[in-house]
GULO-308486 format. One record per atom (N, C-alpha, C): residue number from 1; atom name; y, x, z. Coordinates in nm, 4 decimals. Last residue first. Layout:
REM residues N
+-----+----+----------+----------+----------+
:   i : at :       yy :       xx :       zz :
+-----+----+----------+----------+----------+
: NUM : CA :        Y :        X :        Z :
...
+-----+----+----------+----------+----------+
END
This chain:
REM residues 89
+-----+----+----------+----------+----------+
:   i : at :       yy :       xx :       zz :
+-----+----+----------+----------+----------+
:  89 :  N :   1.3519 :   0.5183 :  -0.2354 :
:  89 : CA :   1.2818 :   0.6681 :  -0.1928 :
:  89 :  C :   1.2285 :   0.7254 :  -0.2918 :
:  88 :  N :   1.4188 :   0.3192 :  -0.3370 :
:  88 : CA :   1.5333 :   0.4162 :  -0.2957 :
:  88 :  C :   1.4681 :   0.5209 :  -0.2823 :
:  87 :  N :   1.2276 :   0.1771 :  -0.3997 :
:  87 : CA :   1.2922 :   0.1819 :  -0.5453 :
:  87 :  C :   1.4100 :   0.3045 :  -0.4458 :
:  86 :  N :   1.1246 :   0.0837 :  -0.1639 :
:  86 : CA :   1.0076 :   0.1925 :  -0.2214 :
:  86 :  C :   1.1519 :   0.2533 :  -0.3798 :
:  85 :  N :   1.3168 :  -0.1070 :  -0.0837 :
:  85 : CA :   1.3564 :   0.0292 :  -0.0004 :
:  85 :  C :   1.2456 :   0.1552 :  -0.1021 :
:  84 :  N :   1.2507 :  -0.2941 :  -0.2538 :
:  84 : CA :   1.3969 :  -0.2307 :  -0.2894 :
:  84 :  C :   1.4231 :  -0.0953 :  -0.1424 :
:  83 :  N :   1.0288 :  -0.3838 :  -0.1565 :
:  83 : CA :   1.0420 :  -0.3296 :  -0.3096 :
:  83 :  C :   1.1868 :  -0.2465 :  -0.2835 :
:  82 :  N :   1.0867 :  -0.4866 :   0.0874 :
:  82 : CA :   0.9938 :  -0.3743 :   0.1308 :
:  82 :  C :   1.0175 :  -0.3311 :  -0.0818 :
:  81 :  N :   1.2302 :  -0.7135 :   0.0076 :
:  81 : CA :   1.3263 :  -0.6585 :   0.0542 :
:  81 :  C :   1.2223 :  -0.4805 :   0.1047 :
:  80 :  N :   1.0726 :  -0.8347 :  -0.1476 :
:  80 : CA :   1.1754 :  -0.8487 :  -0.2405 :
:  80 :  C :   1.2607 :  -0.7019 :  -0.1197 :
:  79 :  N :   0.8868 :  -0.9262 :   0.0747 :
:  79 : CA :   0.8338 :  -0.8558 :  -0.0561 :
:  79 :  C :   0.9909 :  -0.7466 :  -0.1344 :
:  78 :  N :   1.0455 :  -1.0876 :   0.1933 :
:  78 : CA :   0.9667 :  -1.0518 :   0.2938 :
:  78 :  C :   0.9472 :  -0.8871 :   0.1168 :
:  77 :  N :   1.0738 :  -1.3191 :   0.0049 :
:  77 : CA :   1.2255 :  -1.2562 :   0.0682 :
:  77 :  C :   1.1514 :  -1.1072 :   0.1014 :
:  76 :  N :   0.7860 :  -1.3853 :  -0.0795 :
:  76 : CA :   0.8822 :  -1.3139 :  -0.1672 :
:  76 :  C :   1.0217 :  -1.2524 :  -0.0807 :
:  75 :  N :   0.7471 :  -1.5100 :   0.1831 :
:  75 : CA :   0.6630 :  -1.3817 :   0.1283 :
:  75 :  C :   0.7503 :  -1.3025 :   0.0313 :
:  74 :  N :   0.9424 :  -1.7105 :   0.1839 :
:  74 : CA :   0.9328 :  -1.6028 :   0.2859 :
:  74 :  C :   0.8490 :  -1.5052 :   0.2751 :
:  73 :  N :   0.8387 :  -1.8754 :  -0.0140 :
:  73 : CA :   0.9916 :  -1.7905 :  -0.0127 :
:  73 :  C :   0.9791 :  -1.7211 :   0.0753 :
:  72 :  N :   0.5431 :  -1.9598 :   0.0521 :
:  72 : CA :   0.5634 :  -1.8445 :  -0.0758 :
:  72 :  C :   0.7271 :  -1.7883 :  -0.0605 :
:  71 :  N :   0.5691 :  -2.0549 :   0.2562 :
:  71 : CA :   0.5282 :  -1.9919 :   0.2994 :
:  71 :  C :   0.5368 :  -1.8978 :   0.1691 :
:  70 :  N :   0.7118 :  -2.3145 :   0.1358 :
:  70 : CA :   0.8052 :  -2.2324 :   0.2261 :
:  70 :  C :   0.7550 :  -2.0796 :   0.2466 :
:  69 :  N :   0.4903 :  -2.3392 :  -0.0070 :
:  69 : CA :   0.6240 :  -2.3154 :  -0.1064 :
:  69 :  C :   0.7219 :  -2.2752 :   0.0067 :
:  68 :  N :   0.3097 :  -2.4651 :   0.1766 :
:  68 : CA :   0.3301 :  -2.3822 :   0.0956 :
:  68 :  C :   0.4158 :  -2.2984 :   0.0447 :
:  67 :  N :   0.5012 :  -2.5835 :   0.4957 :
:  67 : CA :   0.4750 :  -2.6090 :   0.3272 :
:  67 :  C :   0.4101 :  -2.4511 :   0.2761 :
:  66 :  N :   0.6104 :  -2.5220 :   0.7065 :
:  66 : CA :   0.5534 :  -2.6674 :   0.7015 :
:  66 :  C :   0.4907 :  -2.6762 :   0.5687 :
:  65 :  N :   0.6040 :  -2.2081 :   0.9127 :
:  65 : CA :   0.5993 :  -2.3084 :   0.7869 :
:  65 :  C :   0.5564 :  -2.4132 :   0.8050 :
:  64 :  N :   0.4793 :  -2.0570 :   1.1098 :
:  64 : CA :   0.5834 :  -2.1502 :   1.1628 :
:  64 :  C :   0.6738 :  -2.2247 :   1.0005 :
:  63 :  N :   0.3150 :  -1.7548 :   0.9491 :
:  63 : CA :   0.3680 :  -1.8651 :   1.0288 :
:  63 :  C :   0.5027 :  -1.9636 :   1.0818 :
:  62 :  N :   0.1702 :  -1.6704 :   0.6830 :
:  62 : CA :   0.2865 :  -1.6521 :   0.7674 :
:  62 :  C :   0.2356 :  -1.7745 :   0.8432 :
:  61 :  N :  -0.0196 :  -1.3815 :   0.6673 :
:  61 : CA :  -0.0034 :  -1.4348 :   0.7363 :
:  61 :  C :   0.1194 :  -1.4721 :   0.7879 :
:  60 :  N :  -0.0627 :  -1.1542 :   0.3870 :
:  60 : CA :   0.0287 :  -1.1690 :   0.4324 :
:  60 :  C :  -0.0259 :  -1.3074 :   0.5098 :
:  59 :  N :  -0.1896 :  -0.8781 :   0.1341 :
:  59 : CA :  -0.2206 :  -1.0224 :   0.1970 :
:  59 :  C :  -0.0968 :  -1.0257 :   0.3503 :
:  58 :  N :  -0.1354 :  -0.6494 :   0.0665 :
:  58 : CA :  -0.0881 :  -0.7484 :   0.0487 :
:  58 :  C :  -0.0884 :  -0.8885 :   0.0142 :
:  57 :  N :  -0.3253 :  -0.3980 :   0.1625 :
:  57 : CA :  -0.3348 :  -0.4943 :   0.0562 :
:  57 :  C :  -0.2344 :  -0.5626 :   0.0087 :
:  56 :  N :  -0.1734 :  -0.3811 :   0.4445 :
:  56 : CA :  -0.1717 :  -0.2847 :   0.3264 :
:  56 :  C :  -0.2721 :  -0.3289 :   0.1638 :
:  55 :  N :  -0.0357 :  -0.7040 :   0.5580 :
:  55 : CA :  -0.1206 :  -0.6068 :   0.5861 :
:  55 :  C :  -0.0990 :  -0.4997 :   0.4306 :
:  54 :  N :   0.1952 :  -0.9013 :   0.7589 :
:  54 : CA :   0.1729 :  -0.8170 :   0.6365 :
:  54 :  C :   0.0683 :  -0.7023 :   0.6638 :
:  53 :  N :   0.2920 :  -1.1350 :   0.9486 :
:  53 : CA :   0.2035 :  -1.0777 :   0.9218 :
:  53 :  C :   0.1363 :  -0.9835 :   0.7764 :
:  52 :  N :   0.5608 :  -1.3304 :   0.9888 :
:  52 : CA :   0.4823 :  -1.2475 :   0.8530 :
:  52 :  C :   0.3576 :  -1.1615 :   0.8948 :
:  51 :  N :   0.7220 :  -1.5763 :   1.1137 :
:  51 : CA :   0.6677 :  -1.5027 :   1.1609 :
:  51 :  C :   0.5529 :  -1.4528 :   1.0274 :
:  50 :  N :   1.0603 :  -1.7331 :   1.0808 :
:  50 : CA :   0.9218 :  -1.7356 :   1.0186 :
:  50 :  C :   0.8605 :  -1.6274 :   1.0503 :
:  49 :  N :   1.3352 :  -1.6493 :   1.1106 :
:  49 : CA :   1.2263 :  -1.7318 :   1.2449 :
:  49 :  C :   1.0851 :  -1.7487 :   1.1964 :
:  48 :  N :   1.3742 :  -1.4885 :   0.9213 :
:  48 : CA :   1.4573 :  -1.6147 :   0.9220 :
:  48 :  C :   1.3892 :  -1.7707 :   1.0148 :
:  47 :  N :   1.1112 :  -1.3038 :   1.0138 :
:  47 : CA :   1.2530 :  -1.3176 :   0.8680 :
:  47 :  C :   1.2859 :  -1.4970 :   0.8677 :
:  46 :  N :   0.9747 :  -1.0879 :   1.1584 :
:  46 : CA :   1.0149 :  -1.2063 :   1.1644 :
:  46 :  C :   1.1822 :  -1.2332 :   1.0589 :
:  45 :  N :   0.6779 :  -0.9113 :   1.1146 :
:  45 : CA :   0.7887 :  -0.9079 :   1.1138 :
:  45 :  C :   0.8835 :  -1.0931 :   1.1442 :
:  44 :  N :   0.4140 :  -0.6502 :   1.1488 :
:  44 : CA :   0.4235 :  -0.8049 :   1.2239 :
:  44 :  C :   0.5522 :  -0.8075 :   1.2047 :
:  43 :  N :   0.1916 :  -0.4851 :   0.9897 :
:  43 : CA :   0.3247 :  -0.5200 :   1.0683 :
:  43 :  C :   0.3291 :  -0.6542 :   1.0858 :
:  42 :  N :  -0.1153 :  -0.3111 :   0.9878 :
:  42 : CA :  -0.0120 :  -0.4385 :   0.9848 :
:  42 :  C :   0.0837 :  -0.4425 :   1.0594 :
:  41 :  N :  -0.1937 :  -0.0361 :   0.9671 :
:  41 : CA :  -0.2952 :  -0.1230 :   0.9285 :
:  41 :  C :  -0.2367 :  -0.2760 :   0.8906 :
:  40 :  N :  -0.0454 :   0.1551 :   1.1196 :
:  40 : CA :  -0.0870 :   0.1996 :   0.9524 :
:  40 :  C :  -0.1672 :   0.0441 :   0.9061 :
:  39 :  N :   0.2176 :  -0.0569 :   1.2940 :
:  39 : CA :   0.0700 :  -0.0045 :   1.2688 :
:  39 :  C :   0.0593 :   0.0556 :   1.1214 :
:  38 :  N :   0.4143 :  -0.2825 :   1.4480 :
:  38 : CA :   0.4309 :  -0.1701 :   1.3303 :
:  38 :  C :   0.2866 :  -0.0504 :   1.3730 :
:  37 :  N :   0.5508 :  -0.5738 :   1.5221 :
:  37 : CA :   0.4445 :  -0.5021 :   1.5957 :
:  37 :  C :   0.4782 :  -0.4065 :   1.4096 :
:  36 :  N :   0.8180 :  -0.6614 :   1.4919 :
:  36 : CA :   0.7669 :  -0.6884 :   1.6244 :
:  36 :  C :   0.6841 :  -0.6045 :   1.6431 :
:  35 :  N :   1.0482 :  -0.4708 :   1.2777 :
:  35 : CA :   0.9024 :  -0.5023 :   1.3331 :
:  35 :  C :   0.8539 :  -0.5587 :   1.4782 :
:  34 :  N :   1.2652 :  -0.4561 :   1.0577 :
:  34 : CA :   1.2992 :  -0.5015 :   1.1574 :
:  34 :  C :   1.1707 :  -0.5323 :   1.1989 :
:  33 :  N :   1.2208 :  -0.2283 :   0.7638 :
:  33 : CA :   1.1995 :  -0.3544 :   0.7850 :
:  33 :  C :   1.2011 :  -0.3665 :   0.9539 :
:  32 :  N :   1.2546 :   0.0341 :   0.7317 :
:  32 : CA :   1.3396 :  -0.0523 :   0.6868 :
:  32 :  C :   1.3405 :  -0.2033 :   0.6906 :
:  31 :  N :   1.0311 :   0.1352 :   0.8492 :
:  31 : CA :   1.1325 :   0.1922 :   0.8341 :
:  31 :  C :   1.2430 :   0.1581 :   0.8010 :
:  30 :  N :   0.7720 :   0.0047 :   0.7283 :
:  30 : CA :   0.8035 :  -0.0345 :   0.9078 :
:  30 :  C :   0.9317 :   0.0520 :   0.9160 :
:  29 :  N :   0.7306 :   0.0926 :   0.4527 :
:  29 : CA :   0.8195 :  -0.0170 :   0.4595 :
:  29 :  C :   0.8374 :  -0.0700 :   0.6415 :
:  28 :  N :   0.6032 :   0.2781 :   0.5253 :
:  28 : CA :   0.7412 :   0.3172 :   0.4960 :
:  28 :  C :   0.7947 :   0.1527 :   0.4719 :
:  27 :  N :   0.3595 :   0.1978 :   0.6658 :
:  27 : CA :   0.4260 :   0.2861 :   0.7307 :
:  27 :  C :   0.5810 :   0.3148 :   0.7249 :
:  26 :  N :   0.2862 :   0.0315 :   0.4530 :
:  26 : CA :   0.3043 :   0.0147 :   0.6095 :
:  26 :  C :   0.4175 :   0.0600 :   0.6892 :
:  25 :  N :   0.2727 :   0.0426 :   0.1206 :
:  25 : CA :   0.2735 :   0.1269 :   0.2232 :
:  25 :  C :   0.3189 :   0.1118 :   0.3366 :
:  24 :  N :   0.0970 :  -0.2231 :  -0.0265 :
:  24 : CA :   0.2041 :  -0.1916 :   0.0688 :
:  24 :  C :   0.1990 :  -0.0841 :   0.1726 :
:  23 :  N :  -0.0618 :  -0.2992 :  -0.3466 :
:  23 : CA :  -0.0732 :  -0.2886 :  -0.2136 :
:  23 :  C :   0.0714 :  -0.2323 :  -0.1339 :
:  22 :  N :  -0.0707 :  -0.6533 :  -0.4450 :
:  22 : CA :   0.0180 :  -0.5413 :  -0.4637 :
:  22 :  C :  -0.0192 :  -0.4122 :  -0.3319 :
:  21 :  N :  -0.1074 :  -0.9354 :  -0.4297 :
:  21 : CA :  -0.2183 :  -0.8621 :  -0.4888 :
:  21 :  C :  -0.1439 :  -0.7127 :  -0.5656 :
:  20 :  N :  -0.0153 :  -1.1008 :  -0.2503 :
:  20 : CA :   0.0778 :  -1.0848 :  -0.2953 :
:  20 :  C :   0.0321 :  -1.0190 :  -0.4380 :
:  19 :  N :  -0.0887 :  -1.4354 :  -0.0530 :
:  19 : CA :  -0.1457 :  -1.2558 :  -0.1501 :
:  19 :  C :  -0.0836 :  -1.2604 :  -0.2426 :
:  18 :  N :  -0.0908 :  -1.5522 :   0.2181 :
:  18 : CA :  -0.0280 :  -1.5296 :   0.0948 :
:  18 :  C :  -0.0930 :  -1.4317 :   0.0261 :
:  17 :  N :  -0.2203 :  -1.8319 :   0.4294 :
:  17 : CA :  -0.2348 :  -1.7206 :   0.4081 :
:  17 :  C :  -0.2099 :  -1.6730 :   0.2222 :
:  16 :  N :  -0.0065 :  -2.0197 :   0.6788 :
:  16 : CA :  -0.0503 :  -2.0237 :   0.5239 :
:  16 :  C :  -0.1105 :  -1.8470 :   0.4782 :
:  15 :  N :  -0.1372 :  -2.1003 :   1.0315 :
:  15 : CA :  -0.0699 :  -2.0501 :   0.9114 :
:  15 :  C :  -0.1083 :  -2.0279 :   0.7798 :
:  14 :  N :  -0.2854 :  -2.3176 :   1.0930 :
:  14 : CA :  -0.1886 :  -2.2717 :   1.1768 :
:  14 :  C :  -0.1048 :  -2.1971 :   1.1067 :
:  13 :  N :  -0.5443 :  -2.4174 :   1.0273 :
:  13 : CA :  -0.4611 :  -2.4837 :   1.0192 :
:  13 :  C :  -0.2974 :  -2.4389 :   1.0450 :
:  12 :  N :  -0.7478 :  -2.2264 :   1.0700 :
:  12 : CA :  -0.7155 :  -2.3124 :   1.1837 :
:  12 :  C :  -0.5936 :  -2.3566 :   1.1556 :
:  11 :  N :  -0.8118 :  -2.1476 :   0.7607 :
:  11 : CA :  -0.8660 :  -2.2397 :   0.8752 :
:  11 :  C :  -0.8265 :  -2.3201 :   0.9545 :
:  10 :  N :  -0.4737 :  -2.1662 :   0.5738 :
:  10 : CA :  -0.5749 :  -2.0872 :   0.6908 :
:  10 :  C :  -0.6550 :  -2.1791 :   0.7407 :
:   9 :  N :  -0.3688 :  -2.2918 :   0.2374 :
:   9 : CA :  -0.3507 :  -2.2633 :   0.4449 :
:   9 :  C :  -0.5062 :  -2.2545 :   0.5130 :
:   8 :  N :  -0.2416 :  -1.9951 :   0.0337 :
:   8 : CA :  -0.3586 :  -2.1449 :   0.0670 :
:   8 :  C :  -0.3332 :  -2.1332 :   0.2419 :
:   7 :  N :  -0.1358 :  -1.9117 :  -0.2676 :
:   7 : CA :  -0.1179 :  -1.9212 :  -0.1029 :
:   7 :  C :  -0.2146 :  -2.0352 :  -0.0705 :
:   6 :  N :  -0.0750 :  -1.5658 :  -0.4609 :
:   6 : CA :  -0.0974 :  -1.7437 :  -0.4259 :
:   6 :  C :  -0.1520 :  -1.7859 :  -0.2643 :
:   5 :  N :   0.1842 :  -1.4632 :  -0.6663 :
:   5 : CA :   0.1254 :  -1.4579 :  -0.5487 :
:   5 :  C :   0.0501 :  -1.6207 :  -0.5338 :
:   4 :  N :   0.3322 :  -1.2359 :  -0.8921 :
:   4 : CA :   0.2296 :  -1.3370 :  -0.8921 :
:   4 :  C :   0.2082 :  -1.3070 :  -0.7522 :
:   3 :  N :   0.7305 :  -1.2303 :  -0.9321 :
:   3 : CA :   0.5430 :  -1.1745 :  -0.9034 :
:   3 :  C :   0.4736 :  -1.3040 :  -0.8920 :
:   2 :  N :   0.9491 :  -1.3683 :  -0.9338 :
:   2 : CA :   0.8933 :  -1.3571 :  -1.0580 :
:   2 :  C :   0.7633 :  -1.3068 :  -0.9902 :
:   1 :  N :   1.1162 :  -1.6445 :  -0.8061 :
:   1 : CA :   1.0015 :  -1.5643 :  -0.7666 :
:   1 :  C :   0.9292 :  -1.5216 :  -0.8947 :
+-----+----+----------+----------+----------+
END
């Protein structure tokens, strides 16, 4: 994981909240990315049963982690794969 991101867990305990401190065009990464929910404002995606919440800042809500460091590989997979569609267009 080379970017800078840092993660802390949420209030209600329930998910780790990530920042990625990059912002994210929504719209074009809901084009190449597999979306439960797809908005100008947040997608909602699911990468390897872990549930993402990505907003246009890049702050990120994941869920169904036990760790930090789980909740940072699934931001970076999550990141790593919305970079390489902005590097095609």
């Amino acid at each position: 994981m080379s970017r800078k991101m840092t993660v802390s867990l949420c209030s209600g305990k329930t998910a780790f909240e990530v920042n990625a401190f990059t912002k994210i065009d929504l719209v074009q990464a809901a084009q190449v990315l597999k979306t439960r929910v797809a908005t100008p404002h947040i997608l909602i995606v699911d990468i390897d049963g872990v549930e993402i919440s990505l907003y246009p800042t890049g702050r990120m809500l994941v869920k169904r982690v036990r760790t930090g460091e789980e909740a940072l590989k699934a931001a970076d997979i999550l990141l790593n794969k919305v970079t390489a569609c902005n590097q095609k267009a």
